[in-house]
C-alpha positions in Angstrom: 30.8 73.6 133.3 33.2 76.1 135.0 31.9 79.8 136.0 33.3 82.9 136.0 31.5 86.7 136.5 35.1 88.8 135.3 35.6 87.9 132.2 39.3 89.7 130.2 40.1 89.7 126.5 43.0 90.0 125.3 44.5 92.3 122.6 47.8 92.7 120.6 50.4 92.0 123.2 48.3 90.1 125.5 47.9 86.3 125.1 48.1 85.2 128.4 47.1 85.9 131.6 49.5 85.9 134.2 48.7 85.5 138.1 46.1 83.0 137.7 46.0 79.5 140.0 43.5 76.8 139.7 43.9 77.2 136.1 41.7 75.0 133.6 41.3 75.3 129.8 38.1 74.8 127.9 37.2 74.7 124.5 33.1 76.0 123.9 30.7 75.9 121.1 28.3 78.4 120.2 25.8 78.9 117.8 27.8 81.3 116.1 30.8 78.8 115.5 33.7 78.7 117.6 35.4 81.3 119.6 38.9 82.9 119.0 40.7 80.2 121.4 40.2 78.3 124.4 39.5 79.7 127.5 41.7 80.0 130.5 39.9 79.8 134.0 42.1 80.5 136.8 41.6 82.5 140.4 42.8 85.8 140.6 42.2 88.2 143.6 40.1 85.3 145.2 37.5 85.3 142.0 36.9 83.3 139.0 38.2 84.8 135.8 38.1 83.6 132.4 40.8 84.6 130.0 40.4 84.7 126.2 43.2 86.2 124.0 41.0 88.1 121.3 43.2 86.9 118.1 44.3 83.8 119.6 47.2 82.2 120.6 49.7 83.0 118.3 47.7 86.3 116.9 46.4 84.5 113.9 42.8 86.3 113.4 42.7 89.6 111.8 40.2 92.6 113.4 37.7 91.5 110.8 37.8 88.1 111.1 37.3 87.9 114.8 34.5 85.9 115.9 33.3 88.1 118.0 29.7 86.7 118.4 31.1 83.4 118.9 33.4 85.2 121.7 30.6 87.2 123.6 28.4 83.9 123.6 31.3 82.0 124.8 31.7 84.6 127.7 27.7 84.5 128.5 27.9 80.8 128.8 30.1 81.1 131.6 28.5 83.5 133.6 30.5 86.3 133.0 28.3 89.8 134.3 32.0 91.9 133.8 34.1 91.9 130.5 37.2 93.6 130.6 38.9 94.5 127.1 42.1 95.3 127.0 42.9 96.8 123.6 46.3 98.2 121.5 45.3 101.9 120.3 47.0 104.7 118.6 46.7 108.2 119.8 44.9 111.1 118.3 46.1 113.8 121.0 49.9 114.7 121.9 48.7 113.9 125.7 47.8 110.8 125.2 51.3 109.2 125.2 52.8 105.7 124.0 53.1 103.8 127.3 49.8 105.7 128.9 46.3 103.9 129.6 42.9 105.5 128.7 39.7 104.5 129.7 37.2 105.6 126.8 33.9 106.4 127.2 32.8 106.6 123.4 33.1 105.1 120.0 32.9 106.5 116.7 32.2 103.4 113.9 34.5 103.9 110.6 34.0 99.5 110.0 33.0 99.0 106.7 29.3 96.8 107.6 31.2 93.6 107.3 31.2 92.5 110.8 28.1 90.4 111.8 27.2 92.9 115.1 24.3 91.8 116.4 22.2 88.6 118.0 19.3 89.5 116.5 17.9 88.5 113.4 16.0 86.0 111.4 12.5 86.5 112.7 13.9 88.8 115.8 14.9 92.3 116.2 16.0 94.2 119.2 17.0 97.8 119.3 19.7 98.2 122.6 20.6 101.8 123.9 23.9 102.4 123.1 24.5 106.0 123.5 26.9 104.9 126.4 28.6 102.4 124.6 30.8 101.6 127.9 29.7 100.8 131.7 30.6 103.6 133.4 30.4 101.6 136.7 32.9 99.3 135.7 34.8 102.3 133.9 35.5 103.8 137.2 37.1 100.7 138.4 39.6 100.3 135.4 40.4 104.0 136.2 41.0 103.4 139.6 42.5 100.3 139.3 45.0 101.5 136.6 46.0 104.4 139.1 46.5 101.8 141.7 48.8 99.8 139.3 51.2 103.2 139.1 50.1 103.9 135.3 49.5 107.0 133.4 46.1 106.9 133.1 43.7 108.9 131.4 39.6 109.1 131.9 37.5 109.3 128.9 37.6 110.1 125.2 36.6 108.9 121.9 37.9 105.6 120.1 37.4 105.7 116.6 37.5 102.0 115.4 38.4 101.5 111.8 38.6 98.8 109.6 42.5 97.4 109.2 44.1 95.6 108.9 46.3 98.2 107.5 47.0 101.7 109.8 45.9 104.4 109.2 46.6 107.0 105.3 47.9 110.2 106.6 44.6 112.2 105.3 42.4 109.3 107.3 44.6 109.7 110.7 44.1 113.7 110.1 40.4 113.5 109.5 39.7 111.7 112.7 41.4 114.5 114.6 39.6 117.0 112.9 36.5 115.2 114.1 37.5 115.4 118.0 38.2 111.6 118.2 41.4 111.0 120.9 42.1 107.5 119.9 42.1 104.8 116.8 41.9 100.7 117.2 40.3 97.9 115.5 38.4 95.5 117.3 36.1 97.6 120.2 33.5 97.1 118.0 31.0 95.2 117.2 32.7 93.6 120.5 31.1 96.1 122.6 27.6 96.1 121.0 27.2 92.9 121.2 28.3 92.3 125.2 25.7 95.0 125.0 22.9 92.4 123.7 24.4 89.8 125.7 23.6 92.0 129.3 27.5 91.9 129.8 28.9 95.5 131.2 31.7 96.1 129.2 35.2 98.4 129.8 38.2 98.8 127.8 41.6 99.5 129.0 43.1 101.3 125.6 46.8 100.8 125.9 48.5 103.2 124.0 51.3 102.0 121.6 51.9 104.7 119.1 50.7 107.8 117.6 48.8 106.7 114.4 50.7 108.2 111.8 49.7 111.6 112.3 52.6 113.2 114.3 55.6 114.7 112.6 58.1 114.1 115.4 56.7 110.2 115.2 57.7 108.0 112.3 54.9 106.1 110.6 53.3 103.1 112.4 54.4 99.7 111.6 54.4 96.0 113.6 58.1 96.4 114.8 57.6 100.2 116.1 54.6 99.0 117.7 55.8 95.5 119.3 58.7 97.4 121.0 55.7 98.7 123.2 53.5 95.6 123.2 55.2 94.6 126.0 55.5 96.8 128.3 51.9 97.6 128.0 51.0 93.8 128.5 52.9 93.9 131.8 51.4 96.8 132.5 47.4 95.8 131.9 47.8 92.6 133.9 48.7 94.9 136.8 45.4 96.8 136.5 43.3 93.9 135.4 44.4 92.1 138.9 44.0 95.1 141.1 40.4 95.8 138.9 39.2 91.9 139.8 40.0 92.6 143.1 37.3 96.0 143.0 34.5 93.9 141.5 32.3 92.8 144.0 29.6 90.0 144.2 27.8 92.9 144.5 28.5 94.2 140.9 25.6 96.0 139.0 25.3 97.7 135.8 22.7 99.2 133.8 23.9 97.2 130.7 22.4 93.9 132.9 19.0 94.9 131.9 19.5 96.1 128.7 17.1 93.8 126.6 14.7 94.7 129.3 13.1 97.2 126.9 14.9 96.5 123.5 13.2 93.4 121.7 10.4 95.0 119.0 9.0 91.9 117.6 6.4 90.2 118.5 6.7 87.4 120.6 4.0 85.5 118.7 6.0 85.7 115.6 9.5 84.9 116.3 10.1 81.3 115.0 10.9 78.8 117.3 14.8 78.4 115.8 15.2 82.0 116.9 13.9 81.7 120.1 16.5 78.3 120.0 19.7 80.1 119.0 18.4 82.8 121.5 17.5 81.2 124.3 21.0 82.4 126.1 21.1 85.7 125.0 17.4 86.8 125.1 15.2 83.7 126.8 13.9 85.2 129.8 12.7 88.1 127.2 10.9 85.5 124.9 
């Protein structure tokens, strides 16, 4: 099977991946049922990259219905070490403009515990650290990159993620800027916590498309208002996703590659052989 170490979702706007030669397609299984789409594999920069659009072709899966354990195993079995997510988000902060990028560096959970978010279970638990919920190694290339791409770009805050489909009520979009958060979306997690599990380093590019509904000189936020900047901001993000692939090194390391090192509880005596099965990706050097 085709390898790649950079791997790029895809949010609202971005279904393709432009610049890439030597392009194949795959469809993967996983344990966890299928993934969003097929996977494009092209060369970008000189380096393998594998492309998934998060809501697929067409944008035909809502936040909670991603498969997002499906999509992080997909990514795992193809080597990827790098994920790069590049996500629509509203603004929380009059600085943090339609049109402008933002690397985060937190997230705040507001999902409603429907969202299957981890690998383990059944007969194994693991506990990750996820007080940095992002690679800042791999953050510093997105911010860098994104500069080199001629964006506004802004370094760090707080991405609330809610649950959607629907935008934001007025009192919700208020409450979250009353609680110091900078930006809202729907899909960072579980995405992030589980390329956590999976030893991938993770890094969102937030591209801003609107200002939730919280700002009076702003109308509310609807598909149309938000579309009309889908696509500069999909222009945009390939820009810094090329000029990012092209930062990422053989050399690559992140603290979230070792992150099961410490994180599995159970003992290994116990955990049924089906587990150590569905696991032997994620977690088999561990079991």
């Amino acid at each position: 099977m085709s390898q790649a170490t950079i791997g790029v979702i895809g949010g609202s706007g971005l279904y393709a991946m432009g610049g890439l030669t030597d392009v194949e397609e795959l469809h993967l299984e996983t344990p966890y049922g299928d993934p969003s789409d097929a996977f494009v594999i092209g060369t970008l920069a000189g380096r393998r990259v594998a492309f998934l659009p998060r809501h697929g072709r067409g944008h035909r899966l809502n936040p909670s219905e991603l498969p997002s354990r499906a999509n992080i195993h997909a990514f795992k079995q193809l080597g990827v070490r790098a994920l790069i997510s590049v996500s629509a988000v509203g603004s929380l902060r009059e600085d943090y403009a339609p049109g402008h990028v933002v690397v985060p560096n937190q997230l705040f959970d507001r999902t409603k515990g429907g969202r299957p978010d981890t690998f383990f279970e059944q007969g194994v638990v693991a506990h990750i650290a996820f007080d940095k919920p992002f690679c800042s190694t791999l953050g510093q290339i997105l911010y860098a990159s994104a500069q080199a791409a001629g964006a506004t770009v802004h370094q760090g805050g707080t991405m609330v993620v809610m649950e959607g489909p629907a935008f934001s009520t007025l009192a919700e979009s208020e409450e979250n800027r009353r609680r110091g958060h900078d930006l809202i979306g729907m899909t960072a997690l579980p995405e992030a916590k589980l390329a956590r599990e999976a030893e991938i380093a993770y890094g969102t590019l937030a591209m801003v498309t609107d200002y939730d509904c919280w700002h009076a000189g702003h109308d509310s936020v609807t598909v149309d208002a938000v579309v009309a900047v889908l696509h500069a901001n999909a222009t945009l993000s390939q820009r810094i996703v090329a000029q990012a692939v092209a930062r990422i090194g053989d050399d690559f390391v992140s603290p979230a590659h070792s992150a099961l090192s410490t994180a599995i509880i159970t003992d290994r005596s116990r955990i049924p052989a089906e587990a150590k099965e569905r696991l032997a990706l994620i977690a088999g050097k561990y079991l």
